[in-house]
C-alpha positions in Angstrom: 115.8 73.2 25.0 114.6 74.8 28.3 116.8 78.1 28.9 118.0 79.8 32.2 117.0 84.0 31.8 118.8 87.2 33.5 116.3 90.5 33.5 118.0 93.2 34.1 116.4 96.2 36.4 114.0 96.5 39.2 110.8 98.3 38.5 107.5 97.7 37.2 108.6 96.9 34.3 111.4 94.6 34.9 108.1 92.5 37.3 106.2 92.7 34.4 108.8 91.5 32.6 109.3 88.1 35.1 106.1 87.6 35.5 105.5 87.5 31.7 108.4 85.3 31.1 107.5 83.3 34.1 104.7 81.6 32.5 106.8 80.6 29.2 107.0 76.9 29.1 110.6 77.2 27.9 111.5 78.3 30.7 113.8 76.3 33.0 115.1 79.3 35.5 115.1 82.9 36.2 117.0 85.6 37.5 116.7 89.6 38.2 119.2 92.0 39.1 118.8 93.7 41.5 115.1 93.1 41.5 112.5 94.1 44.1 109.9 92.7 46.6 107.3 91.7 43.6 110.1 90.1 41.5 111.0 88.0 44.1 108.1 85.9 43.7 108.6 85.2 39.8 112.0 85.2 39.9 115.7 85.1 42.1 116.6 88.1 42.9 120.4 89.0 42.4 122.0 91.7 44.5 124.0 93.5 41.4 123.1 96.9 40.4 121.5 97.4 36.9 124.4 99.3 35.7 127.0 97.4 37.2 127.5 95.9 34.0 131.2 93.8 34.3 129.4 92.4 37.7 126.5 91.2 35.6 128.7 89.4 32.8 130.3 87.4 35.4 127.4 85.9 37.2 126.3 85.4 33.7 128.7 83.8 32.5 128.7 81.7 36.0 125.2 80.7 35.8 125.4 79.5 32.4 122.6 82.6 31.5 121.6 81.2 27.9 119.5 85.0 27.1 119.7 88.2 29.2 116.8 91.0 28.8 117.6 94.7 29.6 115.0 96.9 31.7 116.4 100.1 32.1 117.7 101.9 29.6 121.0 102.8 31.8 122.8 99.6 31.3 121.8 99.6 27.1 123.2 103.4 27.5 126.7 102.5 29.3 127.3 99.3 26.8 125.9 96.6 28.2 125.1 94.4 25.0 128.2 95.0 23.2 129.7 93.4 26.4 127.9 90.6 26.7 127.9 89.7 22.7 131.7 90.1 23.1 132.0 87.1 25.5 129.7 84.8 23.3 126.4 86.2 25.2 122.7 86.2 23.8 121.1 89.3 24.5 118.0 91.5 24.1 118.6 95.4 23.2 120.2 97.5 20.8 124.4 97.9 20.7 125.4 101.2 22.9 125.5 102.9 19.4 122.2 101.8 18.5 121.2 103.2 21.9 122.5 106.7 21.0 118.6 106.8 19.8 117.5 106.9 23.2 121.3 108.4 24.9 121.3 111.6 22.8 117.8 114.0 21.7 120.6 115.6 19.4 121.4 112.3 17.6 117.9 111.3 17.7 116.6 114.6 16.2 119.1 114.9 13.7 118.8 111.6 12.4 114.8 111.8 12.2 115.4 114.9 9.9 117.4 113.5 7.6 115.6 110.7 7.4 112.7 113.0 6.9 110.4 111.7 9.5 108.4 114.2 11.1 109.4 115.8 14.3 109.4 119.3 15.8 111.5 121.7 14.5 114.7 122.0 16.9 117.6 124.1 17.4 120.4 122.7 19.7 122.9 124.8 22.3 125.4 124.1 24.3 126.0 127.6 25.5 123.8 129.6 28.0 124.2 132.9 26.4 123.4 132.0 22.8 120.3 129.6 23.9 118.9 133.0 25.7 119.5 135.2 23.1 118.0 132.8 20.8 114.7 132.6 23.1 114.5 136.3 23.2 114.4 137.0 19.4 111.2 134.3 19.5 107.9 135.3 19.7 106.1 132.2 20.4 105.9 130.6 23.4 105.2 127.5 25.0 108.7 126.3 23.8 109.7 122.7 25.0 113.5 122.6 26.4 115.2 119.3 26.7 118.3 117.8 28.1 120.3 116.3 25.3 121.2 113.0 27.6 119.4 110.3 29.7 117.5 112.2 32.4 114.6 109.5 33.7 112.2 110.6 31.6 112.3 114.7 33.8 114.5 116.1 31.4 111.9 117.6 29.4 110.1 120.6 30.4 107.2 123.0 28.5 107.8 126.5 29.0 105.2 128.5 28.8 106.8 132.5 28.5 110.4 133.9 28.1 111.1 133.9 31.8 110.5 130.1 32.6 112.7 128.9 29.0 115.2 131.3 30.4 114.8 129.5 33.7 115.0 126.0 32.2 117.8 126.9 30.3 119.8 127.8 33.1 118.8 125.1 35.1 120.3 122.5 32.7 122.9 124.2 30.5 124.4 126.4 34.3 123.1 124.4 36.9 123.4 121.0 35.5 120.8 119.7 37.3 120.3 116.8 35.3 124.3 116.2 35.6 125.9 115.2 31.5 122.8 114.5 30.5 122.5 118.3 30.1 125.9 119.2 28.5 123.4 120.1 25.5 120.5 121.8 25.3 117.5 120.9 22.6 114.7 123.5 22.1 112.1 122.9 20.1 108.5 124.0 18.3 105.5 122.9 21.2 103.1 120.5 19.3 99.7 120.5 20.3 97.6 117.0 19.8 97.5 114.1 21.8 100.1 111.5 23.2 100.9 108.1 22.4 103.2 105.6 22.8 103.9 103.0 20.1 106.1 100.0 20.5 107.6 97.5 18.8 110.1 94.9 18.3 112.5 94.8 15.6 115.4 92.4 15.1 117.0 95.0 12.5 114.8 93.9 9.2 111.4 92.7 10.6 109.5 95.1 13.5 106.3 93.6 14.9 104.4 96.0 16.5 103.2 95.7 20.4 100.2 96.7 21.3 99.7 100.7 21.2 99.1 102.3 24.7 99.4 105.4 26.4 101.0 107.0 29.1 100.3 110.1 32.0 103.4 111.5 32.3 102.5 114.2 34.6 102.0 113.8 38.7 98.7 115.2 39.0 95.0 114.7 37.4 95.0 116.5 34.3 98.1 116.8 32.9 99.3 118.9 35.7 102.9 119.6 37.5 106.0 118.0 36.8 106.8 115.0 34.3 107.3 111.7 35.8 108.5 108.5 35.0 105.3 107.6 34.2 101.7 107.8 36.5 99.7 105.4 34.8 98.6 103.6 31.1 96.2 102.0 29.0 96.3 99.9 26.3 95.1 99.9 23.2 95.4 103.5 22.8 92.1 104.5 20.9 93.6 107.4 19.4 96.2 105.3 17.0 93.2 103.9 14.4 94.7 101.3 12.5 94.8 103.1 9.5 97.5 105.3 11.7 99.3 102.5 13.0 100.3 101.8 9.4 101.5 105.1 8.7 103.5 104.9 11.6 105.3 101.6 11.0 105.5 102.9 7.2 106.4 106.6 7.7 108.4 106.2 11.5 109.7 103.1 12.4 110.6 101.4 8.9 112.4 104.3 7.9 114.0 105.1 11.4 115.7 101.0 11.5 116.8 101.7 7.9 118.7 104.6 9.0 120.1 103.2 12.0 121.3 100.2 9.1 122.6 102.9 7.0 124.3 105.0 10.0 126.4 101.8 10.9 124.1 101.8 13.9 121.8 98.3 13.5 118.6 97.9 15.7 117.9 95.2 17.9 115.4 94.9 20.6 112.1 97.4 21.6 112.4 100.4 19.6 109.5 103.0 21.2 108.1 105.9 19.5 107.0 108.4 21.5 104.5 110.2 19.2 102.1 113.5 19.3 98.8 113.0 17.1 98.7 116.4 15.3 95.6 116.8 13.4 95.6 112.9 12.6 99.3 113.0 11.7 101.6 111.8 14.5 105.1 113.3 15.1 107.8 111.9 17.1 108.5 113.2 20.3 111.1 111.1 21.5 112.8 107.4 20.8 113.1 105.1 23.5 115.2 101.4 23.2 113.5 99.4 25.7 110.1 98.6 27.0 108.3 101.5 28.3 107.7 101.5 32.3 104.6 101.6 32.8 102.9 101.1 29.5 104.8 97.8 29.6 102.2 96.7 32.5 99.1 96.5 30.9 101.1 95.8 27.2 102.7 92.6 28.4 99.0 91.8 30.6 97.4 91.5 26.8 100.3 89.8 25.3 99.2 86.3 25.0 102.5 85.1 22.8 105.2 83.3 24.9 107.7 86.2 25.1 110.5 84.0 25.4 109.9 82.9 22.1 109.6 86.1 20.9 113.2 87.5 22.1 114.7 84.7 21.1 113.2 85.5 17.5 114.5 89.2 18.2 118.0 87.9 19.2 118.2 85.3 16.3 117.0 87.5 13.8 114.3 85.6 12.9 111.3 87.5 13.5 109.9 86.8 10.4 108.6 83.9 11.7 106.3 84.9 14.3 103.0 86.5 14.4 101.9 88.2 17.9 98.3 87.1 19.4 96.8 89.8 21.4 93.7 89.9 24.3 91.2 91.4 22.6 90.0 93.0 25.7 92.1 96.6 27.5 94.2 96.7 30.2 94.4 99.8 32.4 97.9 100.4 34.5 97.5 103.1 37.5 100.7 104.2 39.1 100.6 104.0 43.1 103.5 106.5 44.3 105.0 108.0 47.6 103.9 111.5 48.3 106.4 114.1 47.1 107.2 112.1 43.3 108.9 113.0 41.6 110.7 115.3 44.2 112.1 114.2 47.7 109.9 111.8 49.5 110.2 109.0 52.2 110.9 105.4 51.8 109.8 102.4 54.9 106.6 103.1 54.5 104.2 100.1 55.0 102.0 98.7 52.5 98.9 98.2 54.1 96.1 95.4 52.5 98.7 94.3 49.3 97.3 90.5 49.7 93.6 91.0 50.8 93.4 93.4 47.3 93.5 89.8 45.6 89.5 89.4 46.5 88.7 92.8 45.5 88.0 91.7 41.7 89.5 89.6 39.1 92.0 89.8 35.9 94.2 92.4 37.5 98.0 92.0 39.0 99.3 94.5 41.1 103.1 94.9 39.9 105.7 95.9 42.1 108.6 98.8 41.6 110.1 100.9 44.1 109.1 97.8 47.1 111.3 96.0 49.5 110.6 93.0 51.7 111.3 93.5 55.3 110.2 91.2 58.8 107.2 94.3 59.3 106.3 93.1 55.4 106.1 94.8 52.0 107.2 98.5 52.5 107.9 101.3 50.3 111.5 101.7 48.6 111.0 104.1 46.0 109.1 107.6 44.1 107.2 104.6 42.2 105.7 102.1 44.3 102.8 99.5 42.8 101.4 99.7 39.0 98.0 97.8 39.5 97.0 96.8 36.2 93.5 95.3 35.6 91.9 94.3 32.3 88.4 94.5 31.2 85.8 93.9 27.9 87.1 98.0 27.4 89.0 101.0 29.0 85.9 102.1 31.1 85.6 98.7 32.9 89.1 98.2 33.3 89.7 101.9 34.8 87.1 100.9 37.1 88.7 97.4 38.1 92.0 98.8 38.4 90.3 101.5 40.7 89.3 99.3 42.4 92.2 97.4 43.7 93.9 100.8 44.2 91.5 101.8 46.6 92.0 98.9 48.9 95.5 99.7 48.8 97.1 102.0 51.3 100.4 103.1 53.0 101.5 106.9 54.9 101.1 109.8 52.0 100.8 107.6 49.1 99.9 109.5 45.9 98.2 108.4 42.6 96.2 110.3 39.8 92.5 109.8 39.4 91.8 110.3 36.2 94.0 107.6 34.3 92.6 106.2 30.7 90.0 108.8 30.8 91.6 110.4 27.7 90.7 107.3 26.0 87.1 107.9 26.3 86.4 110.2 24.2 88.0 108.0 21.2 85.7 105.5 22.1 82.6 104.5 20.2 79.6 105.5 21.8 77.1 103.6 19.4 77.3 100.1 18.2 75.7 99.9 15.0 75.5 95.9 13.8 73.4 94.3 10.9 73.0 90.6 10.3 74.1 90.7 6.2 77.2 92.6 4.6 74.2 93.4 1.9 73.1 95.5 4.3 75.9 97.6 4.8 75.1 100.5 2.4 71.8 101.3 4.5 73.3 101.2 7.6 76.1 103.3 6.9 73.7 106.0 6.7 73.4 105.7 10.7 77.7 106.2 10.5 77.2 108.9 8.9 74.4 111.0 10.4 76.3 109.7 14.1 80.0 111.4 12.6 78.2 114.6 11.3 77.5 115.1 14.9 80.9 114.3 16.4 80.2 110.9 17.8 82.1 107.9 17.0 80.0 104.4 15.8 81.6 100.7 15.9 80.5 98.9 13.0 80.2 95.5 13.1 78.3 92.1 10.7 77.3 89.9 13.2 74.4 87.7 12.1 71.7 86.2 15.1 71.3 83.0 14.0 75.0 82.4 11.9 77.0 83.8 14.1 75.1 84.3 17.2 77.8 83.7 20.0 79.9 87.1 18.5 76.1 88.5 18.4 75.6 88.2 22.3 79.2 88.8 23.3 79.1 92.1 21.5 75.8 93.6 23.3 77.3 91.7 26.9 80.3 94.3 26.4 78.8 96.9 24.7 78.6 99.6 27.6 81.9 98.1 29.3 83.6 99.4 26.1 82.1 102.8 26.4 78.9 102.4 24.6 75.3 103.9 25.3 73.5 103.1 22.6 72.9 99.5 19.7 71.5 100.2 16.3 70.8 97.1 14.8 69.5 96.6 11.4 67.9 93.2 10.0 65.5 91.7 7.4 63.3 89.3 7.0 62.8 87.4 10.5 65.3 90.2 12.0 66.0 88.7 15.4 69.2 90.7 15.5 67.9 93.9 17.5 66.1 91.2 19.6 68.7 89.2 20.2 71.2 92.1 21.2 68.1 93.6 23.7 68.3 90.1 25.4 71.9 90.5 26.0 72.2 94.4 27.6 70.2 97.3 29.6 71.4 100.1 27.0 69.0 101.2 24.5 68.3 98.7 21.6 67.3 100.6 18.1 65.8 97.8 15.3 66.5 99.3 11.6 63.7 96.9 9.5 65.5 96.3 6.4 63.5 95.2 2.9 65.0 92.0 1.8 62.1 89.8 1.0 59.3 89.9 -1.1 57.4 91.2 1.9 59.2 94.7 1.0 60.8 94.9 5.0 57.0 94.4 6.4 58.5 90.9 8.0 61.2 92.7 9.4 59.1 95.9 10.8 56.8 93.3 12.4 59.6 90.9 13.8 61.4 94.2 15.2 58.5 95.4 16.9 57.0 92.4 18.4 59.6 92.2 21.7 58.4 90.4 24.9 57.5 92.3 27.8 60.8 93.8 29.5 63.0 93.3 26.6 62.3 96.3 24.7 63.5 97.5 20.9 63.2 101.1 19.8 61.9 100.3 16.1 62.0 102.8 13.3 60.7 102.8 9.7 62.4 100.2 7.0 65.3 101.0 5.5 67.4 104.0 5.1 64.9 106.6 6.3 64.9 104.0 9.2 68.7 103.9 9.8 68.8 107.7 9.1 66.5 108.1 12.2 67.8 105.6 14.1 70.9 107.6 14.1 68.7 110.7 15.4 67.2 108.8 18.3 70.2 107.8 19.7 72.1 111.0 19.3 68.5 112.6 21.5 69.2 109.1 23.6 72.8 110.8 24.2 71.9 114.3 24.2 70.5 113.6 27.6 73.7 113.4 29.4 76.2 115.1 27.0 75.2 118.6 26.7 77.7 119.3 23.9 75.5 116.7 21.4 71.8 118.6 23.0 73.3 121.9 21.8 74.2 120.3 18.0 70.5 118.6 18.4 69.1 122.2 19.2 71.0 123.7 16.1 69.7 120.6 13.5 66.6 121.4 14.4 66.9 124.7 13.7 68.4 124.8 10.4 65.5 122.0 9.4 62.9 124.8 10.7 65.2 127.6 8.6 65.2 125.4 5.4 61.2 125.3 5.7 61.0 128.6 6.3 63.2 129.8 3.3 61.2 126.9 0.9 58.3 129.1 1.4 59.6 132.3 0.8 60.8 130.9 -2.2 57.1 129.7 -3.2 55.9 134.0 -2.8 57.9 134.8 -5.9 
């Protein structure tokens, strides 16, 4: 049966969320409340606040609303589910106790330690003069401070000496300038790594993971000023391998929903782990209970699954039923915000250029958040304006799509950071290395490992020329979208592979000649070589002196344009002179 949906909220990720659900075939109507200018074309927008939660359960309850999805995490916060499931109501997000996770650092912190899954160490105050005399006997600094309650996403602030924590600490424990939400006061250890963001939806026994991603919170190009809501995210996150990815539904999530269970507290809904990657381990910075805004963007842009299906699995507690498909290819999100964010700034301000940005390229959306329809058109309405998420073969041609679009988008003083998903690249493979037998494997490793010794990251894929030879073409086609400069491909016997990947891109193409024939690799050396005019193959000796140098080249082929590898290249050749040098000393005695 076809159902009729309420999303609660109005930003970017409440349009994400419509225009997601939108396409769902089991689908018969949709609401938003309140909604925005976006929305409006997915869905009928409602004039009741988010958190105007007894207003929503009546129009609910008047519209015969068969599931309602929470946005913001306000509404989850002040109560909103146990409400609705009160008066017979289907909906999406954790009980207000279960949102404590997100409502309270303290709860959340405490909880994680007992559960023992890592997080900072943390001491908690809710008096001024005890948090500063505490700061004063430490000797380290940063020190992160953060307001125990919901702050939209600015209660958490680094402080880099004495006098700033002392600052901070007035400013949220004196000053209340984050209102309750600073009644209590967290300090903890500063963690240095990288951030992630890891989602995933449980129904209280069963979490499927979303799509990792990753999110800018700071207004300016690298990392700098103030924390945001959110500038900007990409997704998959290249940082969380998938050998992390399991230890973080293993080691964070299961054991965080089994404590909730254990607390009294089930889990329902999105449960989001804000994570640090510290030295390959990742720590939990902070809990979230809903979609993240905006790493939902380009997270629900990949998301081929109907996701009506999927919270009605959530609600029904029977995820164990469903599997999530994925787009194999990324999706970049860059924030588009009015100039002052995320202090004071102006609203009214006209959008110039919002429909003539559909030529400027394709696969992208432009989502709307702080918008409002008007007889002059589409003008500004809030500190977040437009997330314009694009997607692409990988991050570097999805950055430049979404770029793209940006660009051609324009309104009085709006802001946005230039340098969104550029973290990713250096996670990203630079070489492909590909060889047309899993018997060749052990050779071609060697290339792996000669590329790792020097820092650079390989993508290692089987991928035959003549069995499999669509994969074989699609993977040179996006080999440099996904961040790559250089293919090693290895073969034997008519060893078309490094031909056939040649044909397919303008990066350099490396041929490993591999001995399996009676021919002892000569076939291959000879098919490698023997390229047509224009289409060339860089061909090196057979085997694994052959992938061992094929490695070499391209690091030299890299080395060009990345001084860091020229300087390791300069050092090799070095110690190979040194070693020489001290094998003939040796011969004197």
């Amino acid at each position: 049966m076809k159902k009729r949906v309420l999303v609660i909220g109005s930003g970017g990720r409440e349009h994400a969320l419509c225009w997601k659900l939108s396409q769902s075939p089991r689908l018969s109507a949709l609401y938003c409340a309140p909604g925005n200018a976006g929305i409006a074309r997915h869905a009928n927008c409602i004039n009741i606040d988010a958190n105007d939660i007894k207003g929503l359960l009546y129009f609910a309850q008047q519209n015969k609303i068969d599931i309602t999805v929470v946005g913001p995490e306000g509404p989850l916060a002040g109560g909103i589910v146990d409400l609705f499931e009160a008066n017979g109501l289907k909906i999406f997000g954790p009980s207000k106790m279960a949102a404590e996770l997100e409502a309270s650092k303290v709860f959340m912190k405490e909880l994680l330690e007992n559960a023992g899954v890592l997080t900072a160490s943390f001491t908690t105050f809710s008096d001024y003069s005890k948090a500063v005399a505490w700061l004063e006997s430490r000797n380290t600094f940063p020190v992160v401070l953060k307001a125990d309650g919901l702050a939209a996403g600015k209660g958490v602030i680094i402080a880099n000496d004495l006098a700033e924590a002392k600052e901070t600490a007035d400013m949220i424990l004196n000053r209340r300038e984050f209102g309750d939400a600073g009644a209590r006061l967290i300090v903890e250890d500063y963690l240095v790594g990288e951030e992630a963001s890891f989602m995933a939806i449980t129904d209280g026994k069963t979490i499927l993971p979303l799509a990792t991603s990753q999110d800018h919170k700071a207004v300016f190009d690298g990392d700098k000023g103030p924390n945001t809501g959110g500038m900007g995210a990409y997704s998959p996150a290249p940082v969380v391998t998938n050998k992390l990815a399991v230890e973080v539904m293993d080691k964070i999530l299961k054991p965080t929903v089994d404590a909730m269970e254990r607390a009294g507290r089930p889990y329902k809904g999105v449960l989001y782990a804000g994570l640090m990657i510290v030295d390959g381990r990742p720590w939990v910075l902070e809990y979230n209970c809903r979609f993240g805004d905006p790493e939902a963007q380009p997270i629900l842009m990949r998301l081929k699954s109907d996701l009506l299906e999927v919270i009605e699995a959530c609600v029904e507690k029977r995820l164990n039923e469903l599997r999530l498909e994925w787009d194999e290819r990324a999706a970049v999100c860059v924030v588009m915000a009015s100039g002052g964010y995320p202090g004071s700034y102006k609203k009214g301000k006209k959008i110039e250029n919002l429909d003539e940005a559909a030529n400027i390229t394709n696969d992208f959306f432009v989502f709307h958040a702080g918008t409002k329809a008007t007889n002059a058109g589409i003008v500004t309405a809030g500190g977040r304006v437009l997330g314009v998420t694009a997607l692409g073969a990988g991050i570097p041609e999805a950055i430049d799509k979404a770029y793209q679009v940006v660009e051609s988008i324009s309104w009085k003083g709006v802001h946005y950071r230039h340098d969104i998903g550029k973290k990713a690249i250096k996670h990203l493979p630079k070489v492909g290395i590909v060889m047309g037998s899993a018997s060749d494997l052990d050779i071609m490793l060697e290339a792996k490992k000669v590329l790792e010794d020097f820092g650079v990251i390989a993508e290692v894929k089987i991928l035959s020329a003549h069995r499999t030879p669509e994969l074989a073409a699609q993977f040179a086609l996006n080999a440099h979208a996904k961040g790559m400069d250089v293919i090693i491909a290895g073969a034997g016997m008519a060893a078309h592979l490094a031909g056939a990947m040649a044909a397919q891109t303008t990066i350099p193409v490396i041929g490993v000649p591999i001995n399996s024939s009676p021919l002892n690799g000569l076939d291959a050396l000879l098919s490698t070589i023997q390229m047509p005019p224009g289409i060339p193959v860089a061909t090196v000796a057979i085997g694994m002196p052959g992938a061992h140098n094929a490695a070499m080249l391209a690091l030299q082929i890299l080395g060009l344009s990345c001084p860091d590898i020229a300087k390791k290249l300069k050092k090799h050749r070095k110690q190979q002179k040194d070693k020489i040098l001290e094998a003939n000393k040796e011969l004197l005695y």
